[in-house]
TIMI-631849 format. One record per residue: x, y, z of N, C-alpha, C in turn; residue number from 1. Coordinates in Angstrom, 3 decimals. Example, Ala and Ser with C-alpha at 12.3 -4.5 7.8 and 13.67 -1.06 7.14 Angstrom:
<recs>
REC      n_u      n_v      n_w     ca_u     ca_v     ca_w      c_u      c_v      c_w   k
REC   13.190   -5.690    7.800   12.300   -4.500    7.800   13.200   -3.300    7.800   1
REC   12.850   -2.250    7.080   13.670   -1.060    7.140   12.900    0.030    7.870   2
</recs>
This chain:
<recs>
REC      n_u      n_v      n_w     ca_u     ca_v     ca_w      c_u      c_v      c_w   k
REC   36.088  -15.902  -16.886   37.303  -15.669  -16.096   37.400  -16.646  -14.927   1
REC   35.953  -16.659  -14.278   36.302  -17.903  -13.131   36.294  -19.266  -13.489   2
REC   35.907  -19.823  -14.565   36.380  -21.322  -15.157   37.684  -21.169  -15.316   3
REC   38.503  -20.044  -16.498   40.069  -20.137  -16.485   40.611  -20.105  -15.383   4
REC   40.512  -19.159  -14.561   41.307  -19.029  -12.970   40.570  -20.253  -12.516   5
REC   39.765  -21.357  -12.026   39.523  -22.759  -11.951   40.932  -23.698  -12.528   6
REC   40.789  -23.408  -14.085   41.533  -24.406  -14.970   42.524  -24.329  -14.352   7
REC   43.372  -22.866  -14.354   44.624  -22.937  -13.912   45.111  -23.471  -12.790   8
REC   44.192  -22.907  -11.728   44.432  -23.556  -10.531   44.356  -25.230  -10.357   9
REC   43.654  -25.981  -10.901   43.435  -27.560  -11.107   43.725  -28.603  -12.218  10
REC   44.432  -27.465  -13.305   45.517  -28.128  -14.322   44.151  -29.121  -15.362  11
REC   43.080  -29.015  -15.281   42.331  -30.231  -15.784   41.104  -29.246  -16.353  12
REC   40.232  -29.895  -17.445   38.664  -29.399  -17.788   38.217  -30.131  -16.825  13
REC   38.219  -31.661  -16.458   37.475  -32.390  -15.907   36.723  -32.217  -14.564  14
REC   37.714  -31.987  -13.605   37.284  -31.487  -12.058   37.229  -30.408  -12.198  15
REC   37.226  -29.161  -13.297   36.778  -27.910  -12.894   34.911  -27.880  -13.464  16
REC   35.043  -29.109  -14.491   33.730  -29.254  -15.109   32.833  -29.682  -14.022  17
REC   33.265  -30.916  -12.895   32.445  -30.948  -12.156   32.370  -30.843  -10.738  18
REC   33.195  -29.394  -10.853   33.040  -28.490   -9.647   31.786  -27.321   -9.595  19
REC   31.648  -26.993  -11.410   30.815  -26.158  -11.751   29.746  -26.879  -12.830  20
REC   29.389  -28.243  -12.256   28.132  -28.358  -12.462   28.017  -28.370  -14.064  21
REC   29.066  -28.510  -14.860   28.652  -27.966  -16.369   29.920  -29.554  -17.244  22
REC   29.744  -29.429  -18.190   30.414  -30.152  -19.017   31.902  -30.100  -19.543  23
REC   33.117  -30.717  -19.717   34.264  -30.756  -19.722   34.358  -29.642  -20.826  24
REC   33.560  -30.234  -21.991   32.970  -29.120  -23.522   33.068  -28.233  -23.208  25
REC   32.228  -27.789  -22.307   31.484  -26.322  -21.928   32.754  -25.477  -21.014  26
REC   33.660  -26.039  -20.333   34.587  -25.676  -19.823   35.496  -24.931  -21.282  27
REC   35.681  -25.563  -22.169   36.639  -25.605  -22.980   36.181  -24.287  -23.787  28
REC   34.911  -24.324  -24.055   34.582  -23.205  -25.243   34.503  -21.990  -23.950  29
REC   34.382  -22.146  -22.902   34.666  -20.308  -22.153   36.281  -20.144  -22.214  30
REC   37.199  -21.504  -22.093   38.442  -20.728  -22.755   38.855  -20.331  -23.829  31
REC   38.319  -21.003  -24.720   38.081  -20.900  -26.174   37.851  -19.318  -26.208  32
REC   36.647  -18.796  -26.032   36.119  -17.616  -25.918   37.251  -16.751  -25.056  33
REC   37.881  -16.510  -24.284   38.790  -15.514  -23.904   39.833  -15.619  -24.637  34
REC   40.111  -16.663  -25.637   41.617  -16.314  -26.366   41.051  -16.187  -27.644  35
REC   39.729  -16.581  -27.919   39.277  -15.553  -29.221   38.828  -13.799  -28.884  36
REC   38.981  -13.539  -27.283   38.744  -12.306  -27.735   39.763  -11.483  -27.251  37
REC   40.973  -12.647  -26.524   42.298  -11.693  -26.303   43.263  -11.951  -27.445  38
REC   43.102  -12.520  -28.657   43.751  -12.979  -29.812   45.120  -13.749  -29.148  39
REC   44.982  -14.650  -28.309   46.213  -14.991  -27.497   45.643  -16.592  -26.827  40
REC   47.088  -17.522  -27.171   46.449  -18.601  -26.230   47.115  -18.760  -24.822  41
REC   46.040  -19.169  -24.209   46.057  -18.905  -22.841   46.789  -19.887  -22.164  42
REC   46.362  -21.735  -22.709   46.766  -22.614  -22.307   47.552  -23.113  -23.529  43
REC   48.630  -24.100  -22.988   49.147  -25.535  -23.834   48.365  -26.524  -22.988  44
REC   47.726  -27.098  -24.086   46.644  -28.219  -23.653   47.167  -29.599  -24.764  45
REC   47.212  -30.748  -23.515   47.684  -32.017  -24.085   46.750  -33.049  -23.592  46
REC   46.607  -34.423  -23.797   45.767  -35.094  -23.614   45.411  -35.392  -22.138  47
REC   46.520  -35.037  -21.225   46.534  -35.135  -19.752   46.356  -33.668  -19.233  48
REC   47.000  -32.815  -19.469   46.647  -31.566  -19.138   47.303  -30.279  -19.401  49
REC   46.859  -29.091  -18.795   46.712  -27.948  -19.219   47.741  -27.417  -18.221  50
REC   48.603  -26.331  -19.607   49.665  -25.789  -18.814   49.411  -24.005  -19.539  51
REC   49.816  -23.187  -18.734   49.815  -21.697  -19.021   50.835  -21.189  -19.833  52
REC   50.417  -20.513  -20.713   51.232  -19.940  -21.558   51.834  -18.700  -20.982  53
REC   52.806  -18.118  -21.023   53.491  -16.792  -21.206   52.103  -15.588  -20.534  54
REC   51.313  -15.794  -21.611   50.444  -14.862  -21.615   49.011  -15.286  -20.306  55
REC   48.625  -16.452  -20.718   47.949  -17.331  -19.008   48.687  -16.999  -17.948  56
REC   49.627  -16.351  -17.419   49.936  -16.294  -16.659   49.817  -14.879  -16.510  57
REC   50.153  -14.253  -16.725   50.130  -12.832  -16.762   48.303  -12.284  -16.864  58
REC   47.670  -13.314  -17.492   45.930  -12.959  -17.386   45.552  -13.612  -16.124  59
REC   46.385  -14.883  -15.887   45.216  -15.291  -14.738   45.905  -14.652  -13.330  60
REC   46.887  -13.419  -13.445   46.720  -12.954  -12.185   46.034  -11.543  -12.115  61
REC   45.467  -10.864  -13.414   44.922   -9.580  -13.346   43.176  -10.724  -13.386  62
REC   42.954  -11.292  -13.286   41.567  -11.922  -13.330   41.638  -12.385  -12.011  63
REC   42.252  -13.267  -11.064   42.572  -13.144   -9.937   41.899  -12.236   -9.019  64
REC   43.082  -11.082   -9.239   42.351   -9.745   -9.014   41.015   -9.153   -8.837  65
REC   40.541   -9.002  -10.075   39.308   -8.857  -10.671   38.164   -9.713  -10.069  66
REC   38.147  -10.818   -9.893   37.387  -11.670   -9.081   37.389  -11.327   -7.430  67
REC   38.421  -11.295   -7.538   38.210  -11.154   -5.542   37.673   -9.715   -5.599  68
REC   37.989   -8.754   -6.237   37.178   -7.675   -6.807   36.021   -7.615   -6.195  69
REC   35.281   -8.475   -7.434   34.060   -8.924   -7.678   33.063   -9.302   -6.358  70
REC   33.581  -10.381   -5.907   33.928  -11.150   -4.571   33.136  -10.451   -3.455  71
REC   34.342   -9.497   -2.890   34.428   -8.595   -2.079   33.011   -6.950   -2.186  72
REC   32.842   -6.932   -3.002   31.881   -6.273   -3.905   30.197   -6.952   -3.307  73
REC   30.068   -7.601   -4.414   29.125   -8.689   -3.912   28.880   -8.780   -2.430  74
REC   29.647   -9.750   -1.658   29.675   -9.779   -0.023   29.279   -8.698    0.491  75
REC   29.843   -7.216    0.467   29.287   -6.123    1.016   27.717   -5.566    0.355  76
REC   27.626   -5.873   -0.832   26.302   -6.145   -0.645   25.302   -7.170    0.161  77
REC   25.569   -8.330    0.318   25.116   -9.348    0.824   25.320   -9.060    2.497  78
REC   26.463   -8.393    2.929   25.892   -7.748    4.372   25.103   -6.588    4.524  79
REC   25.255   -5.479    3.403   24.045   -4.525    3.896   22.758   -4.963    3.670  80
REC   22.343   -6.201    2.996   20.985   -6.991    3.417   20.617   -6.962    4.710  81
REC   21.853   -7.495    5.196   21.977   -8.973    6.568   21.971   -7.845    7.622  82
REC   22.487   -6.682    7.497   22.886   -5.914    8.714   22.225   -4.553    8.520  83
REC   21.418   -3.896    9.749   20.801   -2.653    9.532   22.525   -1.258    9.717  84
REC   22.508   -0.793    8.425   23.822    0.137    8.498   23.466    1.273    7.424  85
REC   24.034    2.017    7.405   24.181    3.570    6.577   22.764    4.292    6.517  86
REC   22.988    5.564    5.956   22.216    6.525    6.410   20.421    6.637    6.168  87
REC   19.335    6.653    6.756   18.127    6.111    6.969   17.431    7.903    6.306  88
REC   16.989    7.833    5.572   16.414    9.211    5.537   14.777    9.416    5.276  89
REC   14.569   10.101    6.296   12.606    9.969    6.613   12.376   11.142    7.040  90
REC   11.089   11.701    6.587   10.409   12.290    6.742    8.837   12.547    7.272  91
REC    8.662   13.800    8.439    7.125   13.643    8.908    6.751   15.374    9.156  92
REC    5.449   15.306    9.875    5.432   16.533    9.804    5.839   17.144   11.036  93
REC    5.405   18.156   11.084    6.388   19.043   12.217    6.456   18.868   13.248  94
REC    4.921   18.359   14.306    4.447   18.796   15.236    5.515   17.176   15.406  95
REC    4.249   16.187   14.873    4.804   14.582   15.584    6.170   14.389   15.280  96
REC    7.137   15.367   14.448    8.051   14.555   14.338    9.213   15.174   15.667  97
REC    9.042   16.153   15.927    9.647   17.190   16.857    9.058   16.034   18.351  98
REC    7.869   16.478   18.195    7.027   15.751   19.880    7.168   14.429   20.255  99
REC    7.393   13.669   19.162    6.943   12.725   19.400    7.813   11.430   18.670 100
REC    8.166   11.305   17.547    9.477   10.903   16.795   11.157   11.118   16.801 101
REC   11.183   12.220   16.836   12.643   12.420   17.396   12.778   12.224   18.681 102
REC   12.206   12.209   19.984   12.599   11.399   21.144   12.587   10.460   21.101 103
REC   11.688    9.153   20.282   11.857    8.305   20.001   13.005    7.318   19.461 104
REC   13.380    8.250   18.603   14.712    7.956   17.772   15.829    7.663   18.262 105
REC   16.098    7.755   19.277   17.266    7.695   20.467   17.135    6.058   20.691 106
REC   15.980    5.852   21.063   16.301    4.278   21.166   16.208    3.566   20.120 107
REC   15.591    4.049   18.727   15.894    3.242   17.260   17.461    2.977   17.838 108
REC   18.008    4.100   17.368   19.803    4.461   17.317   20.521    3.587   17.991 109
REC   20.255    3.722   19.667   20.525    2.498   20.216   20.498    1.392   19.694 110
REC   19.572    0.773   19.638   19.185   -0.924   18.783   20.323   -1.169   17.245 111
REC   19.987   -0.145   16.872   20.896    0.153   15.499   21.584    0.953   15.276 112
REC   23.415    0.413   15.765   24.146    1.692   15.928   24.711    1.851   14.880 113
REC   24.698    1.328   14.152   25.400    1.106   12.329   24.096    1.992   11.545 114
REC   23.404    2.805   12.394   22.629    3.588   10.996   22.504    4.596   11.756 115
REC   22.305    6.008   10.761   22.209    7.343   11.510   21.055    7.573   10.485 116
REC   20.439    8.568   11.442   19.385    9.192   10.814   19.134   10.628   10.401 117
REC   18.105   10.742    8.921   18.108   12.259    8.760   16.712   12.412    8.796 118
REC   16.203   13.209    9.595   14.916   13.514    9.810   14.408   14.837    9.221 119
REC   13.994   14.845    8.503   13.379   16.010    7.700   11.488   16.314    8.104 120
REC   11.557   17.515    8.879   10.417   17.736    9.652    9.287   19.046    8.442 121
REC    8.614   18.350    7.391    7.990   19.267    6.943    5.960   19.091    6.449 122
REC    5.467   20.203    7.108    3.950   19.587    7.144    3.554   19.568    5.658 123
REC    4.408   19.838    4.814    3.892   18.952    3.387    4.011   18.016    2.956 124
REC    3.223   16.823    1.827    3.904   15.482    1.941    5.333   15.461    1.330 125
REC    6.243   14.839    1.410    7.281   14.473    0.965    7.138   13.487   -0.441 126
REC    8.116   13.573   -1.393    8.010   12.964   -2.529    9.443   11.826   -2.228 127
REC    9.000   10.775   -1.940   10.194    9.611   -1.416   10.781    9.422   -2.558 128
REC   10.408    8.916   -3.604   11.197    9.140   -4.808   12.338   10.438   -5.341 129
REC   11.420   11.694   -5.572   11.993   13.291   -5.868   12.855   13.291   -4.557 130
REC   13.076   13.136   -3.318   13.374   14.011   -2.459   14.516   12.647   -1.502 131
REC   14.866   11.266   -2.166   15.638   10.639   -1.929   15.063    9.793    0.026 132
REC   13.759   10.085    0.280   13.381    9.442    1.442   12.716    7.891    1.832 133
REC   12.960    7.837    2.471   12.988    6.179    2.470   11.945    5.662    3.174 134
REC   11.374    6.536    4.593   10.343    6.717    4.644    9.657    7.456    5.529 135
REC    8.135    7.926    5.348    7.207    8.935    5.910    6.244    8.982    6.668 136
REC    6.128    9.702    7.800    4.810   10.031    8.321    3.686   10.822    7.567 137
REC    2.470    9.965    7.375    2.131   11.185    6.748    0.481   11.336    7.628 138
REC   -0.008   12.132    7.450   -1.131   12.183    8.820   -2.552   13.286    7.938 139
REC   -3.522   12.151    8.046   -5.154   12.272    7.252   -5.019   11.544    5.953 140
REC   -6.157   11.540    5.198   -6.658   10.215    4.292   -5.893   10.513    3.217 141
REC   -4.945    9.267    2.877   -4.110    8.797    2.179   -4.862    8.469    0.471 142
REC   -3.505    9.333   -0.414   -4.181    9.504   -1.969   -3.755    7.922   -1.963 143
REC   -4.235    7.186   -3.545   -3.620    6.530   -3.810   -2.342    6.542   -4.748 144
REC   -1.693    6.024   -3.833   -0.017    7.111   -4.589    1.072    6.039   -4.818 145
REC    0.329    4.316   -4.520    0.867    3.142   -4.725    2.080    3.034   -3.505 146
REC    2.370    3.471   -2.363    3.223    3.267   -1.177    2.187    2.421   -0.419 147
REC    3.383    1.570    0.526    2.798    0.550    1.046    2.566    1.283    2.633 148
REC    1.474    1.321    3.324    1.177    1.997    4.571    0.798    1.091    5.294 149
REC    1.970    1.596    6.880    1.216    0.733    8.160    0.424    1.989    8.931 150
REC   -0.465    1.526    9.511   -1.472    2.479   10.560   -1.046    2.756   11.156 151
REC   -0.790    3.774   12.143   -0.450    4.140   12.941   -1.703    4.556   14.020 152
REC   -1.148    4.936   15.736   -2.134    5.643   16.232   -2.986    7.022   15.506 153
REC   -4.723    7.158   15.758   -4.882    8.291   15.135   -4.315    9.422   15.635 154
REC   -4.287   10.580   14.862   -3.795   11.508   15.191   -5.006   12.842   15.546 155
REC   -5.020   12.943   17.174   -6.127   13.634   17.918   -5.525   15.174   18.291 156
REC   -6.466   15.873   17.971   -6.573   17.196   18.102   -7.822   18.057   19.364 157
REC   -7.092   18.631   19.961   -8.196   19.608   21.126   -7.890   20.784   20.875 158
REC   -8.883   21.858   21.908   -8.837   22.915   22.074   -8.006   22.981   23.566 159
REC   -7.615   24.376   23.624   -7.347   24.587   25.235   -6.431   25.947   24.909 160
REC   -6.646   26.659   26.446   -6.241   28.082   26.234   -5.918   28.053   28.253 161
REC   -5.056   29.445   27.594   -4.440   29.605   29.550   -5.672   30.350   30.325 162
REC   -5.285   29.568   31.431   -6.208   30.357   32.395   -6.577   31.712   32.566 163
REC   -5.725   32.568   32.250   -5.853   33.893   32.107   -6.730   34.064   31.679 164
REC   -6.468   34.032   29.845   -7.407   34.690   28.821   -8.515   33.574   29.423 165
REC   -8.980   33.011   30.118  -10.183   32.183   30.621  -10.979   33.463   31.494 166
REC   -9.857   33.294   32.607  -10.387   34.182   33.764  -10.943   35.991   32.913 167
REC  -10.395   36.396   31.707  -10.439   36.793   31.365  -12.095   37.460   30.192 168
REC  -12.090   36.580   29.600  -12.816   36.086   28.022  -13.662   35.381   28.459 169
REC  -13.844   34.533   29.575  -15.107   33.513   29.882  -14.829   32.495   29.420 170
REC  -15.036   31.451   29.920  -15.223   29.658   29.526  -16.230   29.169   28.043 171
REC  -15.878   29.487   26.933  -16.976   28.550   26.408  -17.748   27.205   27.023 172
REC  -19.082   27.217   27.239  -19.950   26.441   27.245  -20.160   25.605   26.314 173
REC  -20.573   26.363   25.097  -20.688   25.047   23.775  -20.125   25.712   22.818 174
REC  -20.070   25.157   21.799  -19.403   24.981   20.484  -19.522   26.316   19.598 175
REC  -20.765   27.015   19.649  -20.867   28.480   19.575  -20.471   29.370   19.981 176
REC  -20.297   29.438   21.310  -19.196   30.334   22.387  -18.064   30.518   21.601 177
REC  -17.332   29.962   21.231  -16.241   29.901   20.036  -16.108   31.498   19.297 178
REC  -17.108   31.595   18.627  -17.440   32.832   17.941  -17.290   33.938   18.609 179
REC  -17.126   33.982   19.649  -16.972   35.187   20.327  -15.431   35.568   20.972 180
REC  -14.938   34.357   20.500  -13.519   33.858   21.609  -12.335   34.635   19.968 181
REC  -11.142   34.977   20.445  -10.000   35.086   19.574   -9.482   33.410   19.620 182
REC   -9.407   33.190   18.216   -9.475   31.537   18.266   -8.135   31.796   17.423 183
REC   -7.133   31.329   17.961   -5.402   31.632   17.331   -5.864   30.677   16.083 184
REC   -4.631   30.637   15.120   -5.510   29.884   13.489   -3.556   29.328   13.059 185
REC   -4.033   28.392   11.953   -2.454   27.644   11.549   -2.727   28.552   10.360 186
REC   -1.543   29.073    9.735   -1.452   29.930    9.026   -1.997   29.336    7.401 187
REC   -2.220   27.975    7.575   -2.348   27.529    5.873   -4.110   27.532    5.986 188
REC   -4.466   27.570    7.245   -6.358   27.418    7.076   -6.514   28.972    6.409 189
REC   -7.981   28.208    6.069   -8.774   29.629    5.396   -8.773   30.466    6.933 190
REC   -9.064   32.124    6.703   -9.235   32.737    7.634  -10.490   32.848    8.238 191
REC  -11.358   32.302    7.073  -13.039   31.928    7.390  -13.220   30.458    7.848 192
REC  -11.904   30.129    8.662  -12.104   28.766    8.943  -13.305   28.449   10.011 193
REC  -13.773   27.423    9.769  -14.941   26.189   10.507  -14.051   25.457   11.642 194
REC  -14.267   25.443   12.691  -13.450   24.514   13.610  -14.665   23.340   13.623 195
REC  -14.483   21.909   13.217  -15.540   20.854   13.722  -15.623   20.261   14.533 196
REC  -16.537   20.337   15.451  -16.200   19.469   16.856  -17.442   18.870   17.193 197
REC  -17.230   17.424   17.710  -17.805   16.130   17.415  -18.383   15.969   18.846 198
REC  -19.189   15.995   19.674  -19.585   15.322   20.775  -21.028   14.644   21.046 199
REC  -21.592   14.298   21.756  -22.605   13.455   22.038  -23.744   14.115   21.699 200
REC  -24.029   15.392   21.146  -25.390   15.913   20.225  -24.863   15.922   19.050 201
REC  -23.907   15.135   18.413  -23.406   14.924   17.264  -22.462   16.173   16.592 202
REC  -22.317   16.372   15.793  -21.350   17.746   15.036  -21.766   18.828   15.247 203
REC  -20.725   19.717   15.406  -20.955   21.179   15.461  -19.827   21.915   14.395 204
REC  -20.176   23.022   13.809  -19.180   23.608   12.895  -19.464   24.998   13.021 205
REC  -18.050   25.517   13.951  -18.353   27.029   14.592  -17.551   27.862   13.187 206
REC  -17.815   28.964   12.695  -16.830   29.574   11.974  -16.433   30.770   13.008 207
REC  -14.555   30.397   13.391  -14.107   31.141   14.063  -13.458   32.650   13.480 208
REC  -12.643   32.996   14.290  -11.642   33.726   13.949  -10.802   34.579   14.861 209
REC   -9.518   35.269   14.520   -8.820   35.661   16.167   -7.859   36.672   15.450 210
REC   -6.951   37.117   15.796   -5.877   37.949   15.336   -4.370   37.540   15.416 211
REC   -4.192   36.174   14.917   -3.014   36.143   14.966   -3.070   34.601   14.665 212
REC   -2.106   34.396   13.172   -1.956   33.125   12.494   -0.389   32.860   12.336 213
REC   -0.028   31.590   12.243    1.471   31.620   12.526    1.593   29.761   11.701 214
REC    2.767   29.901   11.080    2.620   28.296   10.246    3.679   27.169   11.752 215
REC    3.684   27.478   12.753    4.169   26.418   13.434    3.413   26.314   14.622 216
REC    3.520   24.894   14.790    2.365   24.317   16.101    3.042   24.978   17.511 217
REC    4.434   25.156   17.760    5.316   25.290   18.959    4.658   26.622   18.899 218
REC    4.431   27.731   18.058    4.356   29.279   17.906    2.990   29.209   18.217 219
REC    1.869   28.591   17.992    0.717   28.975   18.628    0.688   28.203   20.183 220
REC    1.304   27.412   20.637    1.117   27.079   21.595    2.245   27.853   22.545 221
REC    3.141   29.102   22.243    3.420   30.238   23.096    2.461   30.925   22.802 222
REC    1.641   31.077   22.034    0.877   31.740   22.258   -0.091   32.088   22.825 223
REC   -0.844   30.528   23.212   -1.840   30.070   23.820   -1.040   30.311   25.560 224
REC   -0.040   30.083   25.613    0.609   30.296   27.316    0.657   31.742   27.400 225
REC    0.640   32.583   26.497    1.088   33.965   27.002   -0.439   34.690   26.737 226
REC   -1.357   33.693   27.082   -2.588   34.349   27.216   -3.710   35.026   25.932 227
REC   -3.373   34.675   24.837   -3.409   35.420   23.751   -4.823   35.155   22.875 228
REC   -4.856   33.526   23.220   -6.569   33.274   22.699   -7.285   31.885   22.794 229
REC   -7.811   31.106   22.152   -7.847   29.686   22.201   -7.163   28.768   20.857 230
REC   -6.500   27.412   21.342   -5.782   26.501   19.813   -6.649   25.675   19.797 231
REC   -6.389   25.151   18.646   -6.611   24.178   18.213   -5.360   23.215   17.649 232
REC   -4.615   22.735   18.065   -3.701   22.020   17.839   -3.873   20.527   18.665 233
REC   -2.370   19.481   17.955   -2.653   18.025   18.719   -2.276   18.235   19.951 234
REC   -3.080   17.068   20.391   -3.249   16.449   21.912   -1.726   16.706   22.166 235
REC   -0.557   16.355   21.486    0.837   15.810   21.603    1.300   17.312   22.446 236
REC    1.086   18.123   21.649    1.527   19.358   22.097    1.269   19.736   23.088 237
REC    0.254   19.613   23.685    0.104   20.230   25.064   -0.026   19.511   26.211 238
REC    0.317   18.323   25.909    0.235   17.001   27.292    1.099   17.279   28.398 239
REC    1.930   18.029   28.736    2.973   18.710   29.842    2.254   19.807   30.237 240
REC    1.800   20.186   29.281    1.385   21.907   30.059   -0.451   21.643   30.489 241
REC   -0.850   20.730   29.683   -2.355   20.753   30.652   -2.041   19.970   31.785 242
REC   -1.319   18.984   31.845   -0.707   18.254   33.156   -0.293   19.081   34.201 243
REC    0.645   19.954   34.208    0.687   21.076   34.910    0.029   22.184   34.991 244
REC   -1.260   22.343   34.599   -1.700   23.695   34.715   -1.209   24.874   33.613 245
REC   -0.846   24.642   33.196   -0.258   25.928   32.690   -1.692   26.555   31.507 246
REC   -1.592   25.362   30.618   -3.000   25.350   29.554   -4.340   24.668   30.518 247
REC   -5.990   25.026   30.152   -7.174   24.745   30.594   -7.595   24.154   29.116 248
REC   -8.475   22.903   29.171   -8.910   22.455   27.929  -10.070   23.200   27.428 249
REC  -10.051   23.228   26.489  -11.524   23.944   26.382  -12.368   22.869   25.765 250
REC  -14.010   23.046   26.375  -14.755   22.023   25.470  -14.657   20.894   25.759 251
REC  -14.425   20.211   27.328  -13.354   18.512   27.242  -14.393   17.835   26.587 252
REC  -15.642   18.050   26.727  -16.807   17.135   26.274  -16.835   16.845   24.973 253
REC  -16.069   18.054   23.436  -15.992   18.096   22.450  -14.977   17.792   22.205 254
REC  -15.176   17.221   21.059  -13.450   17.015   20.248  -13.075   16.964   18.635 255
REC  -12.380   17.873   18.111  -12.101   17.365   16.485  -11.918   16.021   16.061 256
REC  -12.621   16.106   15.230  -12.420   14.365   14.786  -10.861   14.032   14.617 257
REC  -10.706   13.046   14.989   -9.120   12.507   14.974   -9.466   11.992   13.379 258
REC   -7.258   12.278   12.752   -7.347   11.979   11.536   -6.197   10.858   11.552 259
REC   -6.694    9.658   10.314   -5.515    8.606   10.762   -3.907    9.321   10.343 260
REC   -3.521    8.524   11.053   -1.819    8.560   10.103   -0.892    7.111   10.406 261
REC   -0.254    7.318    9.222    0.706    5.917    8.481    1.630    6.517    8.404 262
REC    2.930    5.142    8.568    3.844    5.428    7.515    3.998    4.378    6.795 263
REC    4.307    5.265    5.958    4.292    5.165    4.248    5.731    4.326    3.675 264
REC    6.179    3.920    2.560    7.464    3.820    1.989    7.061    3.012    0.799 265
REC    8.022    2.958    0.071    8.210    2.494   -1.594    8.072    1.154   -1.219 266
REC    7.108    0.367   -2.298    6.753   -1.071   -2.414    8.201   -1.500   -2.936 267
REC    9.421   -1.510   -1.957   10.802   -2.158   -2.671   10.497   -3.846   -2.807 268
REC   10.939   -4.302   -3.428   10.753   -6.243   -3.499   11.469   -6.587   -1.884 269
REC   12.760   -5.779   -1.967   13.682   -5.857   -1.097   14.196   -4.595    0.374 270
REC   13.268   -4.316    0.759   13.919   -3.493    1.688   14.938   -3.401    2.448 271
REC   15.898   -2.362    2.755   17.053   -2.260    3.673   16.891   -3.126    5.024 272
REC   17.354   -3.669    5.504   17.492   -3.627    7.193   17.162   -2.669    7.931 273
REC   17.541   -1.769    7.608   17.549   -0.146    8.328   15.890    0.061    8.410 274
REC   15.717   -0.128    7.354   14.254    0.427    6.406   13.507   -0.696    7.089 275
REC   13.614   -2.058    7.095   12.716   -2.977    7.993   12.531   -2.595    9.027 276
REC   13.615   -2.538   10.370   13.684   -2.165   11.501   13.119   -0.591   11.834 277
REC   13.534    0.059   11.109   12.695    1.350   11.421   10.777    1.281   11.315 278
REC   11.009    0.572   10.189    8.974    0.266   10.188    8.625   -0.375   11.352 279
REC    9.303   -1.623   11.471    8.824   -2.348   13.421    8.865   -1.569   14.112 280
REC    9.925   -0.716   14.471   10.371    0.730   15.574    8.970    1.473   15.549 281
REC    8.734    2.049   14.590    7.612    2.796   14.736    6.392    2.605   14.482 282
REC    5.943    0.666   14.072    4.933    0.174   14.227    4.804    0.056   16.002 283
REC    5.681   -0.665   16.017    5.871   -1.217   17.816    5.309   -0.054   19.071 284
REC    6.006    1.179   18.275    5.848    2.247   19.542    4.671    3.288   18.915 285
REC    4.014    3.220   18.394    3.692    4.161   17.835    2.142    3.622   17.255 286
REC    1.760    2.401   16.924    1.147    1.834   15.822   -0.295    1.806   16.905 287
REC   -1.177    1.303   15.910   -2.937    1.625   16.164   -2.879    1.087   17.473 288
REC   -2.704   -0.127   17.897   -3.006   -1.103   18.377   -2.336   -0.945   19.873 289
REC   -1.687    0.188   19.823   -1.016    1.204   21.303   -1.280    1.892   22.041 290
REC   -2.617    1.784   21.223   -3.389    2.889   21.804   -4.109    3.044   23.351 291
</recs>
């Protein structure tokens, strides 16, 4: 179609042949080929040149058409390369994506106002493929699941409980003290859970337990303010309230081993803009080396 709409427009095989790089011949048999398959001739062709038939005229303006079509098509692909735009959809888990990612996100947005985001906050992994996400936080040792992962800061976990139930229950001393303490629990651990905590006489592994399990990090840490027992949750969560007093650390000398976390996304050949810039965004602010 674009050699005929050529022909027509330049009356000749010759300069459309070597506009497109190809042979006067080769011009001739792609018209050849549209009036063998519209049973219709397109041109009156004489030894000087090419004139439109009845029917060439009436094709080369629905091809016209069709091309700028095409055209226009194309190009808007070739800017959503060039330009970070339309909707970004990622997923992490609850605690970091609430604490620590969605405030963040405000200044992605800024930088890139041509993309909005859907943040899907769930502590199971996400299936980027099944579940249409583009890309993930995901936090502790990574299956091999063929996604391409940048490091991120590790992801650190403490104890700490309110002063009350302190003034209350007594200070653990060491890592055994534990056992005696109501130790609040995330609702997916065993109830015979092991808390492990790592300090300078090397590992300790207390098996706790307490009266009251709950599947969100925000819900044990009202809980931990309204006096109720000791957490174990991330550092992230309680950085305002041990700053102010409100939470006492427990154990500062001990600590759960920190677990890494990445994000993750599909080995594309070609990634979005959106999808580039969001990986820098949260390499930049977020990544090992920030620490």
């Amino acid at each position: 179609m674009e050699v005929f709409v050529r022909v027509a427009e330049r009356g000749g095989f010759s300069v459309v042949a070597e506009e497109l790089g190809i042979s006067p011949t080769m011009v001739g048999k792609h018209i050849r080929y549209l009036e063998d398959r519209l049973g219709v001739r397109l041109l009156h062709r004489t030894t000087r040149r090419q004139r439109l038939t009845e029917a060439g005229i009436v094709y080369v303006r629905q091809c016209e058409q069709l091309l700028a079509g095409v055209e226009q098509a194309e190009s808007g692909v070739r800017d959503l390369r060039r330009t970070a735009r339309g909707v970004l959809r990622i997923s992490s888990p609850v605690t970091f994506g609430s604490q620590c990612l969605a405030p963040a996100l405000a200044s992605y947005l800024d930088e890139n106002k041509e993309v909005s985001v859907e943040l899907t906050l769930n502590d199971r992994a996400a299936d980027l493929v099944d579940e249409g996400i583009e890309a993930a936080v995901r936090i502790g040792e990574l299956e091999d699941s063929g996604l391409i992962a940048c490091p991120l800061q590790p992801y650190r976990t403490l104890l700490c409980a309110s002063s009350d139930y302190l003034a209350q229950h007594g200070t653990p001393k060491k890592p055994a003290d534990l056992s005696r303490h109501n130790c609040l629990g995330f609702k997916y651990w065993d109830r015979r859970s092991r808390w492990r905590l790592i300090g300078k006489e090397g590992e300790a592994l207390v098996r706790v337990r307490g009266n009251f399990t709950v599947n969100h990090g925000q819900a044990l840490r009202a809980a931990a303010l309204a006096g109720l027992g000791i957490v174990m949750q991330p550092e992230i969560l309680f950085t305002e309230d041990l700053a102010a007093g409100r939470l006492v650390r427990v154990l500062p000398k001990y600590s759960p081993p920190a677990r890494p976390m990445h994000i993750v996304y599909l080995p594309e050949r070609h990634p979005t803009p959106r999808l580039r810039a969001f990986i820098d965004f949260v390499v930049s602010r977020f990544g090992a080396r920030n620490r």
